[in-house]
C-alpha positions in Angstrom: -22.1 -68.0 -59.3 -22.4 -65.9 -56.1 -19.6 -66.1 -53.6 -20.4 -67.5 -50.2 -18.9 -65.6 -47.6 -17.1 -67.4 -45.0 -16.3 -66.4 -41.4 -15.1 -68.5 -38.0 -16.8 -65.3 -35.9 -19.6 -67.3 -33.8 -22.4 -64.0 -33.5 -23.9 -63.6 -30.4 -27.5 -64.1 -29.3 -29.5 -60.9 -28.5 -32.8 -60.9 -26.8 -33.2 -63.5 -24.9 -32.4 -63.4 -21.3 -30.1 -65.6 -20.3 -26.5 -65.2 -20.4 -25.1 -66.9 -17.9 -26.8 -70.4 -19.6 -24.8 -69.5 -22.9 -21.7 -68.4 -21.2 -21.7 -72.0 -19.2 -21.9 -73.6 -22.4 -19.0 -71.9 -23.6 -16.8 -72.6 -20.6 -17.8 -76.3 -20.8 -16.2 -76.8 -24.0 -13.5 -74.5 -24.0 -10.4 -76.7 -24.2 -12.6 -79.8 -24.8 -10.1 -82.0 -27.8 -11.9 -84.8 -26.8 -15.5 -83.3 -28.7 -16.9 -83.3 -31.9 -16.8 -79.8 -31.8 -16.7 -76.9 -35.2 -14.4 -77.2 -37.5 -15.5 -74.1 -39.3 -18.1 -71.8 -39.4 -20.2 -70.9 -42.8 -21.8 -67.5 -43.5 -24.2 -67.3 -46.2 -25.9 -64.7 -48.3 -29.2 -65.5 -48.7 -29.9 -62.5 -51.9 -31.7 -64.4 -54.5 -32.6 -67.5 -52.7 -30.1 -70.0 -52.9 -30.4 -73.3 -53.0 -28.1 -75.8 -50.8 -28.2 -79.9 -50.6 -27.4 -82.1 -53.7 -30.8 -83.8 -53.4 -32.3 -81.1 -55.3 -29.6 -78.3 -55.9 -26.1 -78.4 -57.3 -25.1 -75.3 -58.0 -23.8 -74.3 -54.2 -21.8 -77.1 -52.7 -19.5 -75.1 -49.6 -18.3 -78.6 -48.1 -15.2 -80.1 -48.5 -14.5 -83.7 -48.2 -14.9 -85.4 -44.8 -17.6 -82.2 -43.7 -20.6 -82.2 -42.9 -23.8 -80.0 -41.1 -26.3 -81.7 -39.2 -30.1 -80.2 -39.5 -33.1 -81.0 -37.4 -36.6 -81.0 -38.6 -40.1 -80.3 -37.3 -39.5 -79.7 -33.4 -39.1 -78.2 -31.4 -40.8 -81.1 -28.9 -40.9 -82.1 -25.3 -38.5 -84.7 -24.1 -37.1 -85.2 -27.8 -35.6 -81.8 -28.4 -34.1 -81.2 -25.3 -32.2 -84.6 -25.8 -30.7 -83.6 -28.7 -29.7 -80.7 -27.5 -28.1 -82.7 -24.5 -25.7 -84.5 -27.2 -24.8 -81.9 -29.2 -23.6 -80.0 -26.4 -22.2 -83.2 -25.1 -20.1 -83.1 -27.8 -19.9 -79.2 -28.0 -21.0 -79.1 -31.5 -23.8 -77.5 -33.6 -26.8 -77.4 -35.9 -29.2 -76.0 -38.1 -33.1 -76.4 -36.6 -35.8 -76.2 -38.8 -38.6 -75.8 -36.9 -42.7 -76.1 -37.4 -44.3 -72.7 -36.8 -47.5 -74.8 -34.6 -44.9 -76.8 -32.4 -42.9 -73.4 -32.0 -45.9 -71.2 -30.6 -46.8 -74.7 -28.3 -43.2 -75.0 -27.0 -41.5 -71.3 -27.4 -39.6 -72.1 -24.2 -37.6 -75.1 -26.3 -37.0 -73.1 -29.5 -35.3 -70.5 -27.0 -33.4 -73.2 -25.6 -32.4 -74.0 -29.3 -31.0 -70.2 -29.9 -29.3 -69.8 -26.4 -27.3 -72.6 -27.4 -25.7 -71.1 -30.0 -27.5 -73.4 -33.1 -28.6 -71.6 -36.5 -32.8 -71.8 -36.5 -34.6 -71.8 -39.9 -38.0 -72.2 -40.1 -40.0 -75.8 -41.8 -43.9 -73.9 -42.6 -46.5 -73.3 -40.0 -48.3 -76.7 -40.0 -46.0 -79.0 -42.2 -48.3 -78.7 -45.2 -47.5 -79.8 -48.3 -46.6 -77.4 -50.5 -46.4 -78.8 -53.8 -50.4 -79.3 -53.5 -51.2 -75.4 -52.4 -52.0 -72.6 -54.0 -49.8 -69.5 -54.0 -51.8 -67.5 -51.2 -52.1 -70.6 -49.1 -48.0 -71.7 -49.5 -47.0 -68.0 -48.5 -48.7 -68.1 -45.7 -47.2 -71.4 -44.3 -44.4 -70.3 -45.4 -44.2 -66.8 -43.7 -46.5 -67.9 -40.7 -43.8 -70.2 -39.8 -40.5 -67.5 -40.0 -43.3 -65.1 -37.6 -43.7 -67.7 -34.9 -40.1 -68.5 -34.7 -39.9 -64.6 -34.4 -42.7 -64.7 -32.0 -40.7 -67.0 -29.6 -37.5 -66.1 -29.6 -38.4 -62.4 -29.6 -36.3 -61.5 -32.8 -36.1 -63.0 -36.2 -34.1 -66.5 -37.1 -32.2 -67.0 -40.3 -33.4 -66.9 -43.9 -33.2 -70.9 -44.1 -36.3 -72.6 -45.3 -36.6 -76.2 -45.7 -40.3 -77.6 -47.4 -42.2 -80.7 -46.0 -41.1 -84.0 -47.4 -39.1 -81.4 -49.8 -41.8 -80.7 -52.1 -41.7 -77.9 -53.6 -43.4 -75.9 -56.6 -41.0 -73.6 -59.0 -43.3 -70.7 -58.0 -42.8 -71.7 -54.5 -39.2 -71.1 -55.2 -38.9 -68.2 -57.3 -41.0 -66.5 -54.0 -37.8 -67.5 -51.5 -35.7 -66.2 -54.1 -37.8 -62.6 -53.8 -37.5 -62.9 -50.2 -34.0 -63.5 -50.1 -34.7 -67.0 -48.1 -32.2 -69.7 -48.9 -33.6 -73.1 -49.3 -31.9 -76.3 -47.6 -32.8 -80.0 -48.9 -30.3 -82.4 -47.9 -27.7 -84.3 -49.4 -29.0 -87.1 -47.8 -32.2 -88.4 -45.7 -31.6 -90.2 -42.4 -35.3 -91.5 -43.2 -35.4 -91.5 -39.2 -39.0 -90.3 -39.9 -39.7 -94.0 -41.2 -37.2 -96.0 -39.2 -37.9 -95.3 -35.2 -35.4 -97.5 -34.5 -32.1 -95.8 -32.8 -29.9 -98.4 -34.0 -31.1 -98.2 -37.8 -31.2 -94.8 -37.3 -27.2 -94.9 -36.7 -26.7 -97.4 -39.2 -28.8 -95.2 -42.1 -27.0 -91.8 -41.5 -23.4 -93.3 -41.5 -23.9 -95.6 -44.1 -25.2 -92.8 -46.2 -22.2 -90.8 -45.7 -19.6 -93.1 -45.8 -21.3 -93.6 -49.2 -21.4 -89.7 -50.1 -18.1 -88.6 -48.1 -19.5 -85.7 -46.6 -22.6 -83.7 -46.5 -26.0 -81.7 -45.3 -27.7 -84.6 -43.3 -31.5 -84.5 -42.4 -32.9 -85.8 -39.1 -35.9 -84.9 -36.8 -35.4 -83.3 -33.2 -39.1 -84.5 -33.7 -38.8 -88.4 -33.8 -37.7 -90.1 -30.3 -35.7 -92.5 -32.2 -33.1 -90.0 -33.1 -33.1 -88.8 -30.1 -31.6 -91.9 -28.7 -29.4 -92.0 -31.5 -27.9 -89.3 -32.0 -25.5 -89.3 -29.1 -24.0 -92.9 -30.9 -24.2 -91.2 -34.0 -22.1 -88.0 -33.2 -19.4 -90.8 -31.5 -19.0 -92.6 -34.7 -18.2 -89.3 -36.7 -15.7 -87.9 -34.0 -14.1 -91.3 -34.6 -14.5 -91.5 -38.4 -12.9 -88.1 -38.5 -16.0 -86.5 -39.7 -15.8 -82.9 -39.2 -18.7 -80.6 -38.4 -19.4 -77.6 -40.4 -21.7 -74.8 -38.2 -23.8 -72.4 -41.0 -25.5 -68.9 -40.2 -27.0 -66.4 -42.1 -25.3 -62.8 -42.9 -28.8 -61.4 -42.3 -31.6 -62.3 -40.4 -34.9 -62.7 -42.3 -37.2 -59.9 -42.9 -40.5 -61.5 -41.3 -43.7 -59.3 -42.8 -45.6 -57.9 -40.4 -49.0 -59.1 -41.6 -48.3 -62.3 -40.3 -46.3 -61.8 -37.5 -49.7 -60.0 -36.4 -51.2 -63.1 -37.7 -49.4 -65.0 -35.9 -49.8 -62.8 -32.5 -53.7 -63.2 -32.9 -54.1 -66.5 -33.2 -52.0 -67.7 -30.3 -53.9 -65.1 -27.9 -50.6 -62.4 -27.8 -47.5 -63.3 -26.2 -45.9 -66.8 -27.3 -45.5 -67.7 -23.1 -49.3 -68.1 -23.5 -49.3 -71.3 -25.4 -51.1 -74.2 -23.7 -49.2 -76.5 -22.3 -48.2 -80.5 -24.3 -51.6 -81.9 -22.3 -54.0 -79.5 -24.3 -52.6 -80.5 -27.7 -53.2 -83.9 -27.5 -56.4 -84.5 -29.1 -58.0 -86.4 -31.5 -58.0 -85.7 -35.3 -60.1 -87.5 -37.8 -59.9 -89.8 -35.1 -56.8 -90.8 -34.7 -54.4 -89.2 -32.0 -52.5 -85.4 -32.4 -49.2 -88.0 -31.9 -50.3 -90.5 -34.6 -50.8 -87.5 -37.4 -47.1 -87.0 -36.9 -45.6 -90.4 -36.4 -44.4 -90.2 -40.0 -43.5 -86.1 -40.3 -40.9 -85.7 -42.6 
């Protein structure tokens, strides 16, 4: 079994440009007892593609009793993102994002927000396809579109931390992360905030769960508005249930390919500060609404 390394070293951010933001964050919870906070800080080797979140892996299980990692799909998105963000700093605490490569090139100026604040960002495929029903060439590009645009915005590469749509995956799909030396995140547990929209069933359906489990990788959406509202209860009743948060990052950051981070370039007209703004992507789709297609994104 391959060691996981750990560290409590919290790596800086390089290229992006702005400082000061990340060094006010820092000051504002120095000396904080009264947060969430980190309890500890996990650095992982991605060589071989490991696999992490007892919903489909067991072999890797880095949490001890009473831990856990929050993780944030399908964002980054206006109004919902930046609230999360707002309570995780709140409680001077952080996550892993997972972000969709199409709401990444719309929104760069979010995902940046994301890194500057110190959270891990893996990637969640270009346009939240469905693996499982692709063919090789088709999955490798969502998958590798989606690691390029994250590169695209933040202007250097994230981690090597891959969740798949509605976590269906292919063994083929698998064995390719594996060649890539991309680790892959399920969960150990699903909010199912994607189904619920409700903040207070939201709360009620992630500590339920792990009161159940005793610790664990939980999944949520930056993307659903619900959780949004939540999560600021939700990170209260862990403080108080002497939950304690577990921060993981990469030892390396992924090798995008160049073929699609050109890809990638192309298709959004150059430089990620041209995307259009959230008024232009709001259109209709097999007639119903750019919104509706992802009320349910999981």
């Amino acid at each position: 079994m391959r060691a996981l390394q750990f560290c409590t070293l919290v790596l800086a951010i390089s290229g992006i440009a702005v400082p000061a933001l990340a060094d006010d964050l820092n000051a504002a919870c120095s000396g904080n007892a009264n947060a969430l906070g980190v309890s500890r800080t996990v650095e992982i080797d991605t060589t071989g593609g490991p696999g992490f979140g007892s919903e489909q892996f067991k072999a890797y299980d880095f949490l001890q009793p009473g831990e856990v990692v929050l993780t944030f799909d399908d964002g980054p998105w206006p109004g919902n993102t930046p609230a999360v963000l707002k309570a995780l700093r709140d409680q001077c605490t952080k996550a892993v994002f997972f972000p969709i490569g199409e709401h990444t090139l719309w929104h760069p100026e979010l995902l940046r927000e994301v890194a500057v604040a110190g959270h891990t960002i893996g990637s969640h495929t270009w346009s939240h396809a469905n693996l499982a029903k692709l063919d090789a060439n088709a999955a490798e590009a969502e998958i590798e579109k989606g690691f390029s645009a994250v590169r695209a915005a933040l202007h250097e590469p994230g981690a090597p931390f891959f969740r798949f749509p509605g976590l269906r995956s292919t063994s083929d799909e698998i064995a390719y992360l594996g060649q890539r030396n991309i680790g892959t995140f399920s969960a150990d547990f699903d909010s199912l905030d994607f189904k619920i929209h409700d903040p207070a069933r939201v709360i009620s359906s992630v500590m339920t769960k792990l009161q159940k489990n005793g610790k664990g990788i939980i999944l949520m959406h930056d993307f659903q508005h619900a959780t949004s509202i939540a999560l600021p209860e939700i990170l209260l009743q862990l403080k108080n249930g002497g939950y304690r948060i577990v921060q993981v990052k990469a030892k390396s950051p992924v090798a995008t390919l160049a073929q699609f981070d050109t890809e990638v370039a192309k298709q959004f007209g150059g430089a990620p500060s041209d995307a259009p703004p959230l008024a232009s992507v709001v259109h209709t789709l097999d007639g119903i609404t750019f919104q509706d297609r992802f009320s349910a994104i999981r």
